[in-house]
N, C-alpha and C positions, 0 to 999 in steps of 0.2 A: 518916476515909476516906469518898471519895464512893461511887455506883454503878461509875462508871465504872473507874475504880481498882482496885474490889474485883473485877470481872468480867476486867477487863482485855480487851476486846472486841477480836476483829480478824476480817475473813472476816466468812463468814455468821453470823450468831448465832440461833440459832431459840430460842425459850422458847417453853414447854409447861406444861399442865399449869394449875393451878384458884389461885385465892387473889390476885392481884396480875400476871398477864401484863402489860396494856396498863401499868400505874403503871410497872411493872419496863424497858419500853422505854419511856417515854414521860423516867424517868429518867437511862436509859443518854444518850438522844439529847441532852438538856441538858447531858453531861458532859463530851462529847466536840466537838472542833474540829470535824470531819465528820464524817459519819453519812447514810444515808438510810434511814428507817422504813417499812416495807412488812409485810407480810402472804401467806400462802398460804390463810387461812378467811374469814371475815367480820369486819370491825372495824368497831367506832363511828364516825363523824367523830373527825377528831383532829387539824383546822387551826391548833387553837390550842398544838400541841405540837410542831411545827416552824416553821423560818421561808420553808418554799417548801411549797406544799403541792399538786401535779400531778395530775390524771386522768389516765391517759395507757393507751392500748394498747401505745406503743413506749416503755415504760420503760428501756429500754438507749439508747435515741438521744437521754432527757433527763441519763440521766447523763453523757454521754460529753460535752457542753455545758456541764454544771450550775455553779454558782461559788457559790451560796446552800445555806447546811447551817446546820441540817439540815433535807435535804431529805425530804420525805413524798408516796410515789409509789402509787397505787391504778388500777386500771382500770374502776371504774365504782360506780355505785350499785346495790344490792342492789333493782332493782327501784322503789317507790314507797317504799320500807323508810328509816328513819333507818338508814342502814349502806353500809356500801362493801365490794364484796365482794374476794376476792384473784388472784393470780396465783397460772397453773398452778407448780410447782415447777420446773418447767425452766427458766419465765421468772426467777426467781430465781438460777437456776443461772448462766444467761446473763447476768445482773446483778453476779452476779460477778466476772465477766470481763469488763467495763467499765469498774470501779472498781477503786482499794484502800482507798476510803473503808469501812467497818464496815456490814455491811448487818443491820438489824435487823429481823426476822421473827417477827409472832405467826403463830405456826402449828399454831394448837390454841384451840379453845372450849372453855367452861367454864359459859355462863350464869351467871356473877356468884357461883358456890360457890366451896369453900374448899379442896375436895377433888377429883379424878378421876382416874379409871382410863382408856386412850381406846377406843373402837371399836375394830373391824377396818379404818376405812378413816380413823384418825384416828393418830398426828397427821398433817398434811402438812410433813415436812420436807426441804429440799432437800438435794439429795447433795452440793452444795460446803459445806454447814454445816462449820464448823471449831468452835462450841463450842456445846452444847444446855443450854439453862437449864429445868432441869425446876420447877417450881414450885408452894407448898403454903402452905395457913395455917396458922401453931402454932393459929390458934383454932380448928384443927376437933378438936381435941384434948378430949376430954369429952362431943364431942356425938355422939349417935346416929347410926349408918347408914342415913340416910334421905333421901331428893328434896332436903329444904331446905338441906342445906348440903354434900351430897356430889351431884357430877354423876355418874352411871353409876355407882350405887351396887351393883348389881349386879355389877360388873366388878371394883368396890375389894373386894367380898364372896370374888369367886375369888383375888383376889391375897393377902389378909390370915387367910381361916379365917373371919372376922367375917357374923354373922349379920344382918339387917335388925331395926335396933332398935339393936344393941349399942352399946356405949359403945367409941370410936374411941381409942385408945393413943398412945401416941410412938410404940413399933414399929412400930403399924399404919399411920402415916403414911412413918414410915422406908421400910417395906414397898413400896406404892405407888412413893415415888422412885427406888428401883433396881429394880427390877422390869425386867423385860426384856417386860412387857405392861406395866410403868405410865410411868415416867418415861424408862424407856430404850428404850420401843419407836419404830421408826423412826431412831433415831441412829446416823451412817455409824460404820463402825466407829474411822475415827483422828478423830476430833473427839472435845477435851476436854468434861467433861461438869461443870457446875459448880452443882448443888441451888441452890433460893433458899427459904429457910423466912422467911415474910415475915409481917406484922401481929404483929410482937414491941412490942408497944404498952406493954409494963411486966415488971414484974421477974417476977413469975409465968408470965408467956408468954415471957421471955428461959430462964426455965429448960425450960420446957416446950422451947424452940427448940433447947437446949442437948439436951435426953435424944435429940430427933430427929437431930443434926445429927450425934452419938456416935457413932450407929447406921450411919448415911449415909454417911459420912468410913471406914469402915474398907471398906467394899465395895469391890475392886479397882478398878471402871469408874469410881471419882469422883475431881476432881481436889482442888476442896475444897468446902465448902459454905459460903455466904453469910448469918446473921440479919440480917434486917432491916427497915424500914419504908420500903416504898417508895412510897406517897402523901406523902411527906416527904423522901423520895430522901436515906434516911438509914441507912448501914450499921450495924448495932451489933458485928456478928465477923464475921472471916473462920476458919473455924475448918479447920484440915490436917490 
């Protein structure tokens, strides 16, 4: 089973959350006929992970033309900054209803961790989302509550009980993804909601992905959870 397959994309797709966002859309969008890859926070370059890739302030008036997918739509650069920054959520919104191509939205930073909790003005997700991909590494599983490998460690600290320092659980990850401040905050209420526990690189981290995903899967708000590696855009379970 590919990405795309296992998410089954349609509508807005927002993922969130630390460990694998950009890999996670950057796979979707390969999997899929059409697609256009876009953004609500700041993203990388990433021309080399579509086949049209736009600047555009009028992103609604390129898709409503477009014939090349997947398309990759951004409104500008972050300044002198290697990055491009996002569209408001509205503009997303309004992207919607342009298309019925899948529109893919990072809309949440992370700084390159494996774990987060978001802000109060975090994630930006759009109100037409129909399905939020919250997102985690099994590898933060063992490692301490601290800067290096949890973003907003302070915030995973209110969600889970977990002190600065402590050694981070399966639960304590579980924790974070349904949380209604972690992985569920900002998500409309009828959009399906589908976990992705990602960097399952071998059989110790597939179980590890496994005690998380246990946890995840019985919370009402989930639809199901996804293990997988996705710099390899390689599902390992869909777990229900």
């Amino acid at each position: 089973m590919d990405p795309a397959e296992a998410f089954a994309p349609d509508g807005v797709v927002a993922v969130v959350g630390a460990g694998g966002k950009k890999s996670t859309l950057y796979a979707l969008a390969a999997g899929l006929d059409r697609s256009a890859l876009t953004a609500t926070v700041r993203i990388p370059p990433f021309e080399g992970h579509v086949a049209r890739h736009v600047v555009t302030e009028t992103p609604v008036d390129v898709l409503r033309s477009n014939e090349t997918w997947p398309l990759g739509l951004v409104p500008g650069r972050d300044g002198d900054r290697d990055r491009y920054l996002g569209y408001g959520v509205g503009t997303v919104d309004a992207m919607a209803d342009a298309t019925d191509a899948p529109i893919l939205v990072k809309a949440d930073g992370a700084r390159g961790r494996w774990l987060k909790a978001p802000a109060d003005d975090e994630p930006q997700v759009p109100d037409a989302t129909s399905q939020a991909v919250p997102v985690a590494s099994a590898r933060a599983v063992g490692e301490p509550l601290d800067d290096d490998r949890v973003h907003r460690p302070e915030r995973v600290a209110a969600i889970t009980a977990l002190e600065s320092g402590d050694e981070i659980r399966p639960r304590d990850v579980a924790a974070v993804l349904t949380h209604p401040e972690g992985g569920l905050r900002g998500v409309p209420d009828g959009a399906t909601v589908r976990p992705l526990v990602n960097m399952v690189d071998d059989a110790d981290l597939e179980a590890t992905a496994r005690e998380i995903a246990a946890e995840v899967v019985a919370h009402d708000r989930i639809d199901a959870v996804v293990l997988g590696r996705m710099d390899l855009r390689q599902v390992v379970d869909v777990v229900t």
